[in-house]
TITOR-91201 format. One line per 8 residues: number of its first residue (from 1); their letters; for each residue x, y, z of C-alpha. Coordinates in nm, 2 decimals. Layout:
<rs>
NUM> a> X/Y/Z  ...
</rs>
This chain:
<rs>
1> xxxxxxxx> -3.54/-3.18/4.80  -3.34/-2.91/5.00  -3.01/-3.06/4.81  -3.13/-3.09/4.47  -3.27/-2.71/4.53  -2.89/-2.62/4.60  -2.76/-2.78/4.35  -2.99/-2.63/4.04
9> xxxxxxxx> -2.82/-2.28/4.25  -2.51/-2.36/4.22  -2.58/-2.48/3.83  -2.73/-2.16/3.74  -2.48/-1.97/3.91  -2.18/-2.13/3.72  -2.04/-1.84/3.45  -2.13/-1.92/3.09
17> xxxxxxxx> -1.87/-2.04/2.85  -1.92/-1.85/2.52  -1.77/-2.05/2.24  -1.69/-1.80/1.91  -1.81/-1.89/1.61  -1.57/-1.85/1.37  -1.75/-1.83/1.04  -1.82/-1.48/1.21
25> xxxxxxxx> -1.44/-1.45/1.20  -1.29/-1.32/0.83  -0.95/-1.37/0.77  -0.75/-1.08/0.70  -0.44/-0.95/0.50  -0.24/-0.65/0.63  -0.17/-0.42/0.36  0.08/-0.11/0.41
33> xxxxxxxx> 0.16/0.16/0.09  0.43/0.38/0.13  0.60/0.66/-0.09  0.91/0.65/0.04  1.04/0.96/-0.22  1.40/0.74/-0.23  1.42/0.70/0.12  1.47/1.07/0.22
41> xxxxxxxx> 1.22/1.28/0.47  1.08/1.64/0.38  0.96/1.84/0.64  0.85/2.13/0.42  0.80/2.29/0.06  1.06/2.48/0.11  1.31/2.13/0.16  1.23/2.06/-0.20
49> xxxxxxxx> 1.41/2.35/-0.29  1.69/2.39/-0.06  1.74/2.02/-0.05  1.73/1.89/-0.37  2.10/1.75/-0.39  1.96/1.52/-0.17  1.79/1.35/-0.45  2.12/1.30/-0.65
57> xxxxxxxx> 2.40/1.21/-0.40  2.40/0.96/-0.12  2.30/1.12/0.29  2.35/1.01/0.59  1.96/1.07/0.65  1.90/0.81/0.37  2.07/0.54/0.56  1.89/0.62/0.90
65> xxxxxxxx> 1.53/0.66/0.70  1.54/0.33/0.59  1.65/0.19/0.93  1.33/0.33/1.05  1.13/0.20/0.75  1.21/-0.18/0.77  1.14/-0.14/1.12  0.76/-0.11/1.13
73> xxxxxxxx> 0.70/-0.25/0.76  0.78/-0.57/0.95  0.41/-0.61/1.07  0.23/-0.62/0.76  0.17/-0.92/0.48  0.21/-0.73/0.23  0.42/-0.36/0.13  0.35/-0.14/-0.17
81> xxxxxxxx> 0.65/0.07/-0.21  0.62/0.40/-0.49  0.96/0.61/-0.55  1.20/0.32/-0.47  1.53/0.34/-0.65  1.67/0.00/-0.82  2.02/0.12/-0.76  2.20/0.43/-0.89
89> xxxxxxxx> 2.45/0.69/-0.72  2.24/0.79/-0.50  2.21/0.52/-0.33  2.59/0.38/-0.35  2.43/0.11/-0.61  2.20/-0.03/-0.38  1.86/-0.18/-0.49  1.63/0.00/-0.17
97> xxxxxxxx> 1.32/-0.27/-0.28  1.59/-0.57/-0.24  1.76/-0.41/0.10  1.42/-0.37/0.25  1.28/-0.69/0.19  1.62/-0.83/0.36  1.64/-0.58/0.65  1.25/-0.62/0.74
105> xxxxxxxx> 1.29/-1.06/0.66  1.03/-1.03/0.37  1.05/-1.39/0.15  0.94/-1.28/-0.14  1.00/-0.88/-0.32  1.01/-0.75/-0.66  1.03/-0.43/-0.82  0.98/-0.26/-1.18
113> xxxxxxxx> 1.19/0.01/-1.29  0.95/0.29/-1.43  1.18/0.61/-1.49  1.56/0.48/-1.55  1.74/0.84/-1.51  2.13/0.64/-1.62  2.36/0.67/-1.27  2.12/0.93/-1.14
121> xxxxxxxx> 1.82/0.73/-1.03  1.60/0.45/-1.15  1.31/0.50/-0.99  1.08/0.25/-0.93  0.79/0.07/-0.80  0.80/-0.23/-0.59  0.63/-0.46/-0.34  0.74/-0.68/-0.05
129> xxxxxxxx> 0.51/-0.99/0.07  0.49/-1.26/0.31  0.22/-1.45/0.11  0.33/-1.68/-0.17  0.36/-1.47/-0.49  0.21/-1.68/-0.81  0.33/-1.39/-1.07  0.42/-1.01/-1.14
137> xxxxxxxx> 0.41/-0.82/-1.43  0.47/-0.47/-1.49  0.29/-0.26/-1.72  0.37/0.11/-1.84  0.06/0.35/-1.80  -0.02/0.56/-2.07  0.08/0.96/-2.02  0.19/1.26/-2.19
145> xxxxxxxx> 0.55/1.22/-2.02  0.66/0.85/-1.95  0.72/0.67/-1.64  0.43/0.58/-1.45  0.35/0.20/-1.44  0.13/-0.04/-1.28  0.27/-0.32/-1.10  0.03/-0.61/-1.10
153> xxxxxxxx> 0.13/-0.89/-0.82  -0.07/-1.23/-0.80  -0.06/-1.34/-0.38  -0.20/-1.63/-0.26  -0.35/-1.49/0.04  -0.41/-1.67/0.36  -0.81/-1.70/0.40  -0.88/-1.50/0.11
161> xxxxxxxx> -0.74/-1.73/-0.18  -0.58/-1.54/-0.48  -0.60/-1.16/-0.52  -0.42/-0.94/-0.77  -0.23/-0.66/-0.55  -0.16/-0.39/-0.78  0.06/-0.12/-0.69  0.05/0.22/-0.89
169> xxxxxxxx> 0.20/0.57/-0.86  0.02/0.80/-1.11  0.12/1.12/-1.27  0.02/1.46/-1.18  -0.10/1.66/-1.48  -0.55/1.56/-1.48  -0.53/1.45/-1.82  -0.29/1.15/-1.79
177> xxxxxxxx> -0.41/1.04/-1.48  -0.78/1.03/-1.65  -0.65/0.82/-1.94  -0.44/0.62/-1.67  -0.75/0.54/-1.43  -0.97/0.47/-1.77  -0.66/0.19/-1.84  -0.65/0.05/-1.50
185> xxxxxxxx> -1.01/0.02/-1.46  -1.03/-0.18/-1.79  -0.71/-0.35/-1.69  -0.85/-0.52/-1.35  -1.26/-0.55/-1.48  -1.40/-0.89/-1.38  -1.08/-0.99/-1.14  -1.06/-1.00/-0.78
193> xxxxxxxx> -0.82/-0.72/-0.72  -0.72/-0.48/-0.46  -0.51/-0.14/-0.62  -0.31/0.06/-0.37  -0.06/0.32/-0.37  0.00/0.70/-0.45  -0.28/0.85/-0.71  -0.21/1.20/-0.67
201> xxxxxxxx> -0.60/1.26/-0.72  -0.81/1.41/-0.46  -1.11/1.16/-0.31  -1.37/1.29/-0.53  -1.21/1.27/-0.84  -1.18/0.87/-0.81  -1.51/0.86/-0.60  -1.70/0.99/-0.95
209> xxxxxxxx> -1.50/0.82/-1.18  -1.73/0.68/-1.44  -1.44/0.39/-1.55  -1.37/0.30/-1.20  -1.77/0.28/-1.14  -1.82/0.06/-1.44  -1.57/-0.18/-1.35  -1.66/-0.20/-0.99
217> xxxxxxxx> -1.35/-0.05/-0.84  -1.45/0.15/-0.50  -1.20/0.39/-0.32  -1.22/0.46/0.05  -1.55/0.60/0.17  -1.34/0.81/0.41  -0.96/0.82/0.36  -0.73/0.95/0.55
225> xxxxxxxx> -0.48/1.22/0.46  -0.13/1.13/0.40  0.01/1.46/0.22  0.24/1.68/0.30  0.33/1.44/0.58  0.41/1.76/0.80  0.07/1.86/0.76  -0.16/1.60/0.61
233> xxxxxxxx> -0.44/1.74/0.45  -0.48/1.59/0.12  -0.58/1.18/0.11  -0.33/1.10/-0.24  -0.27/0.73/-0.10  -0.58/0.54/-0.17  -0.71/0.17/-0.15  -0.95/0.05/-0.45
241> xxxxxxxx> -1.12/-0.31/-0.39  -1.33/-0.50/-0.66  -1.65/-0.67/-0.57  -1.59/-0.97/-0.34  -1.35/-0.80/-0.16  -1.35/-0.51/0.11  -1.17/-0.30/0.33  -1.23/-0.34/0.71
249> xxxxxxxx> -0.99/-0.04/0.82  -0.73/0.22/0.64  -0.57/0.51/0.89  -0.25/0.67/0.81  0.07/0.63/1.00  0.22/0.92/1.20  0.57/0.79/1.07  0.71/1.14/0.92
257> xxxxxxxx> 1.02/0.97/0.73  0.88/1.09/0.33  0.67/1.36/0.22  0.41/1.11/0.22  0.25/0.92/0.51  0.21/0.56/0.48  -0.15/0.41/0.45  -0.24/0.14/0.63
265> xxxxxxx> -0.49/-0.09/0.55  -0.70/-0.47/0.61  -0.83/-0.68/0.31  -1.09/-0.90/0.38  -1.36/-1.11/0.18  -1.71/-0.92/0.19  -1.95/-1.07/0.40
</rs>
């Protein structure tokens, strides 16, 4: 009796092996948006003035900036880049979606040219994923002043199936951006979507956005601020998720290398 007693001991005293369960587990995709304002830093309002040959001639600056940038966009599935250029004088030619997506090993990239300015600039919008990419369209929003677009991008995301990604800079006068959130809401109704990217509208105005309500679309509940990067105090880069999908986490970067800070955020399913 005296062994069996010591061994029911030593049984009970043996340290539990906790197996997960990993339908408690959801698969996630990294998501990053950054206005990179053609690859140059501001540290100021006053730099928009004093420095605005920047935006028209090539800078030393330019080349380090986007050093910097490839550097940490490496950790995330998926980039959503607003204020690219597709190659002009400023940049000696050089298409900054395409050297990004090289310089940080992305497979797949594209871009959509949304304000062609001739050899000055040709600003655009553009993405950079590790996920398969099905399709990508671009579509011009509607504006009193052309040149904001909507770059719709179908991934095949690992664990979540397909999503649309759609990446959007918007304008900055209140009565195109209503018109353009009233198309974009009608735009992504009824798909399993995820928008990110630079709004320039303040949290309330897309948290009480009839459109966006009707068609399911839900902004951060709290997002962080991303501009002026020297002293964030306004939250312009937002996330927007349909039904069926969620956001687990956004926080902004302290990575000062645009007037912008870039937004960080995880996709998942919703439980």
């Amino acid at each position: 009796m005296r062994g069996v007693e010591s061994d029911v001991k030593a049984r009970s005293a043996a340290p539990r092996i906790i197996v997960p369960d990993h339908r408690l587990v959801r698969p996630e995709f990294r998501l990053l948006s950054f206005n990179i304002q053609g690859g140059l830093a501001t540290r100021g309002y006053r730099q928009y003035l004093t420095g605005a040959w920047r935006y028209l001639l090539p800078t030393r600056e330019r080349e380090v900036n986007l050093h910097r940038m490839a550097a940490f966009m490496r950790d995330y599935d998926f980039v959503a880049i607003q204020e690219a250029d597709a190659g002009s004088l400023r940049t000696q030619r050089r298409n900054l979606v395409q050297w990004l997506a090289q310089a940080a090993e992305f497979p797949h990239h594209g871009f959509a040219v949304t304000r062609a300015m001739g050899p000055l600039a040709q600003i655009c919008l553009g993405f950079l994923s590790r996920a398969p990419v099905l399709d990508y369209r671009e579509t011009p929003l509607p504006g009193t002043i052309p040149g904001r677009g909507l770059l719709e991008v179908d991934v095949m995301a690992p664990g979540l199936g397909p999503v649309t990604v759609a990446v959007t800079q918007m304008a900055l006068g209140g009565g195109s951006r209503a018109r353009q959130l009233a198309f974009l809401a009608s735009r992504l109704s009824g798909r399993q979507a995820v928008v990110i990217g630079d709004f320039n509208e303040r949290h309330g105005g897309l948290q009480h956005n009839v459109e966006l309500q009707r068609a399911g679309l839900r902004p951060l509940r709290h997002p962080p601020a991303t501009y002026p990067s020297w002293r964030p105090r306004l939250s312009l880069d937002q996330v927007l998720v349909m039904p069926g999908l969620e956001i687990a986490d956004a926080r902004a970067l302290p990575v000062r290398l645009s007037d912008h800070l870039p937004l960080e955020a995880r996709l998942v399913l919703a439980p």
